[in-house]
Backbone as ProteinMPNN parsed JSONL, in Angstrom:
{"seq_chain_A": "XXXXXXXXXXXXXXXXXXXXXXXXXXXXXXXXXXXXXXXXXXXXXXXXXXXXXXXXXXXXXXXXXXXXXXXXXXXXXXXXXXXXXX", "coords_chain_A": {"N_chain_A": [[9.589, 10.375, 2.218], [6.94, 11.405, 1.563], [5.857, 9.604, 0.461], [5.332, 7.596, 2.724], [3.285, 9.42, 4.337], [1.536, 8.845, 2.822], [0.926, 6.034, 2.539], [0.54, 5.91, 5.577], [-2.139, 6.947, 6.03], [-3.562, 5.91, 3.575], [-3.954, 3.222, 4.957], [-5.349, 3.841, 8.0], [-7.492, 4.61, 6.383], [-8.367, 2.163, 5.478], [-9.096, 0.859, 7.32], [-10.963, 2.287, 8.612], [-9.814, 4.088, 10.736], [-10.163, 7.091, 12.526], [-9.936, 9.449, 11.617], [-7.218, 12.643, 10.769], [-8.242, 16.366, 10.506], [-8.34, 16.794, 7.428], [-6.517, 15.377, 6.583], [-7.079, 12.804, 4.794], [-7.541, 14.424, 2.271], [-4.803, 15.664, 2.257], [-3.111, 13.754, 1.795], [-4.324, 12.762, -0.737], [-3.562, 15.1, -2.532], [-0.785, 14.815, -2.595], [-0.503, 12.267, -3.719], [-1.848, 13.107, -6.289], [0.223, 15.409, -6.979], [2.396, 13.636, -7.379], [2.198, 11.46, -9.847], [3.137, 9.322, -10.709], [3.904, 7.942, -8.542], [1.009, 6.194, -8.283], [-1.994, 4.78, -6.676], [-1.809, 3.248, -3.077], [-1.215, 0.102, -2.293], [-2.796, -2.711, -0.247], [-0.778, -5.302, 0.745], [-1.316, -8.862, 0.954], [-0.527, -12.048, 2.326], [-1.905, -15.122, 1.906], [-0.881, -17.191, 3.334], [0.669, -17.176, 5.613], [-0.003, -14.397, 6.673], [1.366, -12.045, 6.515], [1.398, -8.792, 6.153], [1.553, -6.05, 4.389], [1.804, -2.276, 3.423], [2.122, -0.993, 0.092], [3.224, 0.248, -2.643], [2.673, 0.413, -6.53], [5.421, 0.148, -7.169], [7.494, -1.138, -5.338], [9.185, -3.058, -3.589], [9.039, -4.761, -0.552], [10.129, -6.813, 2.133], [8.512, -9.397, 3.202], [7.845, -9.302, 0.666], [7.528, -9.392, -2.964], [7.994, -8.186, -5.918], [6.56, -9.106, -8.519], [5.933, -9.416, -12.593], [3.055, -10.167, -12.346], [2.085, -9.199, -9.565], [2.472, -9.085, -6.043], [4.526, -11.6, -4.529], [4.861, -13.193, -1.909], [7.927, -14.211, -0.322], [9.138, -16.016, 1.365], [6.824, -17.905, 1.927], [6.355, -18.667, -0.705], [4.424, -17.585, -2.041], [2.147, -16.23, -3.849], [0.958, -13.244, -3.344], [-2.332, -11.581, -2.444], [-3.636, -7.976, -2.806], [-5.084, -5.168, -2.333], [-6.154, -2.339, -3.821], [-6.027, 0.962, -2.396], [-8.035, 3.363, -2.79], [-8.269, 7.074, -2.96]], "CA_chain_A": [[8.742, 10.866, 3.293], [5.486, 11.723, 1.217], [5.232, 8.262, 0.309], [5.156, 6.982, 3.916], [2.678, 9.767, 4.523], [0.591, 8.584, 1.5], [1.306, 4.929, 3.109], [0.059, 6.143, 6.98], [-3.021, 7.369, 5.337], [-4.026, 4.866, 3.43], [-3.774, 2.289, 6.158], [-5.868, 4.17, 8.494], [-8.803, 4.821, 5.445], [-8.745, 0.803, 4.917], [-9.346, 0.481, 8.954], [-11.798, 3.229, 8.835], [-10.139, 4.813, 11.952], [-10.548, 8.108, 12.902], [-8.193, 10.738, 10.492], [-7.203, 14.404, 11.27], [-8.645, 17.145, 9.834], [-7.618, 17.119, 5.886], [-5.233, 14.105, 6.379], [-7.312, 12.355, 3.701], [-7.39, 15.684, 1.206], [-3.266, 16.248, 2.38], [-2.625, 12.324, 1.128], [-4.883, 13.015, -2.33], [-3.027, 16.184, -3.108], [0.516, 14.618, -2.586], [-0.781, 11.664, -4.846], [-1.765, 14.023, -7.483], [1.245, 15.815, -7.58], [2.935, 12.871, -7.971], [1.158, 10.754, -10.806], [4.15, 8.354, -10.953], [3.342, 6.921, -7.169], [-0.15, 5.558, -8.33], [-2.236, 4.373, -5.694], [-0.987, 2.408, -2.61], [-1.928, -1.475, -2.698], [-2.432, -3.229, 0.831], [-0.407, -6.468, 0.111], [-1.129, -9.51, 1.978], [0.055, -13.547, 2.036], [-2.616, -15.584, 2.94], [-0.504, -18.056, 4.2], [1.464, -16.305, 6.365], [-0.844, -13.361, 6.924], [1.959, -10.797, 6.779], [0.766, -7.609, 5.809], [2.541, -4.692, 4.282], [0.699, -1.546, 2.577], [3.033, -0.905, -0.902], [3.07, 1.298, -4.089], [3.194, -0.693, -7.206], [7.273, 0.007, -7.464], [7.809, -1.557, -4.254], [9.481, -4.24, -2.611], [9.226, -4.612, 0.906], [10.33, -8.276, 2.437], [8.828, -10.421, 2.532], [7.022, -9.069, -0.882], [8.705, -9.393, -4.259], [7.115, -7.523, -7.133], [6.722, -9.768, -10.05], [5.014, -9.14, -13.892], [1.514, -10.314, -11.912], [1.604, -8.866, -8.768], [3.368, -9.614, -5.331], [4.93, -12.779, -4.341], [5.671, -13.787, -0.43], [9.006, -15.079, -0.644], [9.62, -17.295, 2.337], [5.894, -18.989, 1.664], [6.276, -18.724, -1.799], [3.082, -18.048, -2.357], [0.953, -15.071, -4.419], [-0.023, -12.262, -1.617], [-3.394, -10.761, -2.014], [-3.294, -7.098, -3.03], [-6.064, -4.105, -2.689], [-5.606, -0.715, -3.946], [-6.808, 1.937, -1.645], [-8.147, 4.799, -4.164], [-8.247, 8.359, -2.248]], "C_chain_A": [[7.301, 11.023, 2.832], [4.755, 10.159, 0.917], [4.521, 7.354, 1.828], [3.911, 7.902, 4.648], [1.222, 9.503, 4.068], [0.123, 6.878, 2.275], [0.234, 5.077, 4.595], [-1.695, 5.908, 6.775], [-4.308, 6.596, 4.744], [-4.556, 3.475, 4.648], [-4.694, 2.606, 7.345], [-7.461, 4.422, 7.521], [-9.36, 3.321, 5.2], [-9.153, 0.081, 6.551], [-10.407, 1.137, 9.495], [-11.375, 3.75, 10.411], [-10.622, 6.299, 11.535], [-9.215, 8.914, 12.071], [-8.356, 12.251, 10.404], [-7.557, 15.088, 10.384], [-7.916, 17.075, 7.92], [-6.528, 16.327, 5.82], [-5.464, 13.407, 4.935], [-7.325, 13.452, 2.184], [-5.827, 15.925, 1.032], [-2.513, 15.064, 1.901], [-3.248, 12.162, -0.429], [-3.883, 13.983, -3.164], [-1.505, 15.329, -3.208], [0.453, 12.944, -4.235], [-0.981, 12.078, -6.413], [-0.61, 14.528, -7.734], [2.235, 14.842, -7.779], [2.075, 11.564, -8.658], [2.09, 9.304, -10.859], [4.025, 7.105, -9.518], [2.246, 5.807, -7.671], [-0.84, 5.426, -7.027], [-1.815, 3.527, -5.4], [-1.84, 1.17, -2.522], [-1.853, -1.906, -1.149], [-2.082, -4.993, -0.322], [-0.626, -7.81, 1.386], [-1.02, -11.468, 1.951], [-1.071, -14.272, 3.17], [-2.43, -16.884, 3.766], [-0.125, -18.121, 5.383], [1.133, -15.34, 7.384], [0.318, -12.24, 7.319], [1.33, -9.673, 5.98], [1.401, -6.185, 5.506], [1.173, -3.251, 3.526], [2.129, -0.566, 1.104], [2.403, -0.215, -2.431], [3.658, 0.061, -4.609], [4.646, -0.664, -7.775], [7.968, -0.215, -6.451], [8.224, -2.814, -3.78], [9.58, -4.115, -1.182], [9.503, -5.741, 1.599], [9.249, -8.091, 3.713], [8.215, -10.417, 1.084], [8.124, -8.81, -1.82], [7.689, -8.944, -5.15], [7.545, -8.076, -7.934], [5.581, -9.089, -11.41], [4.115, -8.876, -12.912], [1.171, -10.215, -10.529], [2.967, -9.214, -7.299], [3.393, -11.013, -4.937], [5.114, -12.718, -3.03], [6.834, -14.359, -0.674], [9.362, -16.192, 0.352], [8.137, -18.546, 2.09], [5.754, -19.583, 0.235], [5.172, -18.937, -3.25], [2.705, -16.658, -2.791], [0.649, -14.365, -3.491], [-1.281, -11.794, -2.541], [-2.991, -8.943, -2.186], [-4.813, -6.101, -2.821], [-5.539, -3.412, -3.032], [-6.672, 0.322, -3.456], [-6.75, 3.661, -2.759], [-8.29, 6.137, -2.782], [-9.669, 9.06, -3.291]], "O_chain_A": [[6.426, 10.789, 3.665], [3.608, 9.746, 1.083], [3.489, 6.686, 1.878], [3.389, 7.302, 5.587], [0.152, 9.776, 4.613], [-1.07, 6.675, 2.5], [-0.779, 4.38, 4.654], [-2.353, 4.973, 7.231], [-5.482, 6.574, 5.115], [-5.712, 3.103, 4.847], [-4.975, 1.557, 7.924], [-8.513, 4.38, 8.158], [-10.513, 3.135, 4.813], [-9.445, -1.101, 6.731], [-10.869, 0.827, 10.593], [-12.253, 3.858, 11.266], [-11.265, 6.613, 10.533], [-7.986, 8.841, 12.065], [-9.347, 12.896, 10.062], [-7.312, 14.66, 9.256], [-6.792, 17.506, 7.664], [-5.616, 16.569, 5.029], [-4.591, 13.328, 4.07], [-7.064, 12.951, 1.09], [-5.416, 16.316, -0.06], [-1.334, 15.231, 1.587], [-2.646, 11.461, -1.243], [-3.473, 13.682, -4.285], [-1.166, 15.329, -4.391], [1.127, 12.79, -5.254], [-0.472, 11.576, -7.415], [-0.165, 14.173, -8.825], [3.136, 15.266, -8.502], [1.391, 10.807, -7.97], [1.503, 8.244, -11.077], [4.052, 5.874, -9.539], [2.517, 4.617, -7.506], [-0.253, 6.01, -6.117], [-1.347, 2.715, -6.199], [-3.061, 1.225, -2.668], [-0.828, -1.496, -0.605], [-2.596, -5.527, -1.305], [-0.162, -7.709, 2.522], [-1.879, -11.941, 1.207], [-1.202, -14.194, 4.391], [-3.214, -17.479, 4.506], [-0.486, -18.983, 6.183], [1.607, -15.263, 8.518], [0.19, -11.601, 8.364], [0.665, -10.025, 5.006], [1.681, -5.36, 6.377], [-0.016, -3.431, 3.262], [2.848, 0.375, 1.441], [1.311, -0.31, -2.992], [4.398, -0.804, -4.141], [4.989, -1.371, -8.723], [9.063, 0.342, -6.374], [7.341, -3.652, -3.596], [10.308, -3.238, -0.717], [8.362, -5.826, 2.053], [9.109, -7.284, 4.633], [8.118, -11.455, 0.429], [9.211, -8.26, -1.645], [6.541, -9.38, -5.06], [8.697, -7.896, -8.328], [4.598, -8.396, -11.148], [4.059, -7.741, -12.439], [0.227, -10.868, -10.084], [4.133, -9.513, -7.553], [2.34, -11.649, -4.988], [5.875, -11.761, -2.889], [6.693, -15.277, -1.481], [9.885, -17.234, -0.041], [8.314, -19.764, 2.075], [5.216, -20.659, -0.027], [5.016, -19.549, -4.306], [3.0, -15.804, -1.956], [-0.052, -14.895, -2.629], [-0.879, -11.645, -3.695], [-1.947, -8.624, -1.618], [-5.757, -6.651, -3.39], [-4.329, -3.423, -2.807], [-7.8, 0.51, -3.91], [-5.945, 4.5, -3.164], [-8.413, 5.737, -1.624], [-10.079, 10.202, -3.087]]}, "name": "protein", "num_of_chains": 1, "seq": "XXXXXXXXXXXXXXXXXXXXXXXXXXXXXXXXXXXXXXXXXXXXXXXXXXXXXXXXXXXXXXXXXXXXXXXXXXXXXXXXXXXXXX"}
């Protein structure tokens, strides 16, 4: 659940919408207390253009976490990665 909060968060800071009072301070703090999360990565296949937003211990299909980053698996192609810092 904190992850998907951490996740929401992010995703809305990389869109620059509009974010509730201390959403961005209440997604820092949960990051801090967990050091093991890291920051979340938007992942994206520029073949494809699917788009997930993923911590680096994440798989999410169609993303495969390899050594050097994520993979698309049906295009089989390298995704594109940011990491949204807080």
């Amino acid at each position: 659940m904190t992850r998907q909060i951490v996740r929401l968060t992010a995703g809305k800071v990389l869109r620059s919408d509009d974010l509730v009072a201390g959403e961005k301070e209440t997604a820092a703090g949960i990051l801090r207390a967990n050091p093991t999360f890291g920051n979340p990565h938007v992942v994206r296949c520029d073949w494809c253009r699917e788009t997930r937003t993923l911590f680096r211990d994440e798989n999410d299909g169609p993303f495969k976490l390899t050594p050097h980053g994520w993979r698309c698996e049906p295009c089989n192609s390298r995704a594109s990665s940011q990491e949204i810092k807080f």
